[in-house]
N, C-alpha and C positions, 0 to 999 in steps of 0.2 A: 757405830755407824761410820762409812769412809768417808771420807771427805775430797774431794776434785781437786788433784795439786795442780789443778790449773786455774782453778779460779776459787779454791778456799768453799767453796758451796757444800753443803750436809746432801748425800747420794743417796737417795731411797734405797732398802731394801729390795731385789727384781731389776733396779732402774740397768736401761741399757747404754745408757750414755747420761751425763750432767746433764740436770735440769737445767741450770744456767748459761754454762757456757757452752755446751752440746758435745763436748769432748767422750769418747768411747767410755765406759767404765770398766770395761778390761784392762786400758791400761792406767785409769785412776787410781783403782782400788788394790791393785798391784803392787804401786807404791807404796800406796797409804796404809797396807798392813802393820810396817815394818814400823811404821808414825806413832811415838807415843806423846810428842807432843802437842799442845792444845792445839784445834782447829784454828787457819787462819780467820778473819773477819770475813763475814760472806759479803757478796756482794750488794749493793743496794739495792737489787731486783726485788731483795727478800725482805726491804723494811715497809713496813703497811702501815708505818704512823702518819704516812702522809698519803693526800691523792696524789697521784701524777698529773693532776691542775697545777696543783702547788708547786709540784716538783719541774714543770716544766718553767715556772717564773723565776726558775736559782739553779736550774742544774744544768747545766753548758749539754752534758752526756745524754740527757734525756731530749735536748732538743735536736740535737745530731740526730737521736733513735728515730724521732718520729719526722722529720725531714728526709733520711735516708727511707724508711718506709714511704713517705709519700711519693717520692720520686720513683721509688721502684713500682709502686701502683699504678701510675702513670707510664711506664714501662711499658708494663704489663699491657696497660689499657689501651692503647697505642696500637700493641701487635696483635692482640685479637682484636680491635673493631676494624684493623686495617683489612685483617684476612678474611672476617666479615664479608668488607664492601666489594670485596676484590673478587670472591665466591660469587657473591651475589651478581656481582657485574656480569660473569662469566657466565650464570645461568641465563640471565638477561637476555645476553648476544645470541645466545645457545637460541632459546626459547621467540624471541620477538625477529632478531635479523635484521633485517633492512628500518623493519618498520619503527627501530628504537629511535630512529632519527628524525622521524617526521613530527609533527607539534601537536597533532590529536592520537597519537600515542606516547609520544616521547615525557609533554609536559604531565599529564596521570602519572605514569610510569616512575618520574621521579620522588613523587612525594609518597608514591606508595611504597618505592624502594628503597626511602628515607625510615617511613614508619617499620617495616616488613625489619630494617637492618636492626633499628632501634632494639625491636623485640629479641630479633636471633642475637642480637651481640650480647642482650643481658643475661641469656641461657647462656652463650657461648663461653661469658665473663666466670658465669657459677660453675659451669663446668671443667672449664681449664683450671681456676684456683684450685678445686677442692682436687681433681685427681693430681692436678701438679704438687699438691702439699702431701697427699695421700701416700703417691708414691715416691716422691722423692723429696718431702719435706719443705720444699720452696719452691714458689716459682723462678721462672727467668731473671725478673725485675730484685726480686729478692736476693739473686745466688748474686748479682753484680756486685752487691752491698756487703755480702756474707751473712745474708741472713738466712735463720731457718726458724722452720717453727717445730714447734716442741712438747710433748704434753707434762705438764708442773708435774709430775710422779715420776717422772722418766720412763714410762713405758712406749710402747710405740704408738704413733700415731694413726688410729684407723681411719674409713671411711665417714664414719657419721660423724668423729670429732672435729674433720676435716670439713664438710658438710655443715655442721653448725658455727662454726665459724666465719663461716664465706655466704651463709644466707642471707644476710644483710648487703651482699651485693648486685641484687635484684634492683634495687632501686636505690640512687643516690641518697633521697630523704633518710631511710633505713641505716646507709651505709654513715652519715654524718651523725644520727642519733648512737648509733652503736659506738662511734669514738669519743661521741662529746658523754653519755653514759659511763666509758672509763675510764674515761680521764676523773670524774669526780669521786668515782668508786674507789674509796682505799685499797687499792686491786696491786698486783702484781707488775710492775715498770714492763709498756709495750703491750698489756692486755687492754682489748677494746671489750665490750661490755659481753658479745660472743665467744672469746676468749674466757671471760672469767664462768660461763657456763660451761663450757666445752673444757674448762681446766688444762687449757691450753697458752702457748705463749710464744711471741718472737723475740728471738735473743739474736744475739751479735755472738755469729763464732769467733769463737777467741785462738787462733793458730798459737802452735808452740814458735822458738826461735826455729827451728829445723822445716818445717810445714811451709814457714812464711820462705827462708830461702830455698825450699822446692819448689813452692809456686812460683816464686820469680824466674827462676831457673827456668817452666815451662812455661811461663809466658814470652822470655828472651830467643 
């Protein structure tokens, strides 16, 4: 079996990139032919002796993971309930006119446009994650961080695993039980308890030296 000279992880069989680090396995395994010797140490994605409770009370690296995921959800959350309100407002004007401004339609009108947003945002939310992960592996909030998501076998990620993953973000309750679920779960470092059904995962791309001074390059 090859093993990712980028980050020392065992490559499934089919897999089309490192489970781990998400690096191509065309040119993992390329390498790694030629490798006779032992695989390096994998990464600690892959030790299940502990929960990631535990791991986040001593591991500097796990608390960056799950800080960088939060922030990026918030990102996230940000830009779709703003596009939401801003939709909404638009049909508003469109639809009411003059009349949005006076106090016996105006004052209704907001708390109905409070409730009406509330709803579309939470579609809006499961809809953006799941095709944003679907077809391109990450959202917005996610790619800032370099993160992606990935399914533990390495094969592609579809619709539904995409999908089961991001249905806990229907409602915040769901969404807090789902994390506080794997974190105690001797789960996989970064899988929320959706994740560990959907056998799926967010990892931290890991750039080569050469990757990291392109990207600078095109951000310069």
């Amino acid at each position: 079996m090859p093993y990712c000279i980028n980050c020392g992880a065992q490559i499934p069989a089919g897999a089309l990139y490192c489970p781990n680090c998400g690096r191509a396995v065309v040119e993992s395994a390329t390498s790694s032919q030629s490798s006779q010797s032992p695989a390096p140490t994998a990464s600690p994605v892959f030790d299940l002796s502990h929960s990631e409770l535990e791991n986040l009370a001593k591991d500097h690296s796990a608390q960056e993971h799950w800080i960088s995921r939060l922030i990026a959800f918030v990102i996230d959350w940000i830009i779709v309930i703003a596009a939401v309100f801003i939709l909404e407002f638009i049909v508003a004007v469109a639809i009411l006119g003059p009349r949005l401004a006076t106090a016996a339609v105006g004052v209704p009108a907001v708390f109905f446009g409070i409730s009406l947003a509330s709803v579309l945002g939470t579609l809006a939310l499961l809809f953006y994650f799941t095709f944003a992960e679907w077809l391109y592996g990450r959202s917005f909030g996610k790619d800032l961080f370099q993160l992606r998501v990935v399914v533990v076998d390495g094969s592609k990620l579809d619709f539904g695993k995409a999908l089961i993953r991001n249905i806990s973000k229907i409602f915040w309750v769901l969404l807090l039980l789902d994390v506080f679920c794997g974190l105690i779960v001797k789960s996989r470092r970064g899988q929320k308890y959706s994740d560990y059904v959907a056998n799926t995962n967010v990892i931290k791309l890991q750039l080569s030296p050469s990757e990291v001074v392109s990207s600078q390059g095109n951000k310069s």
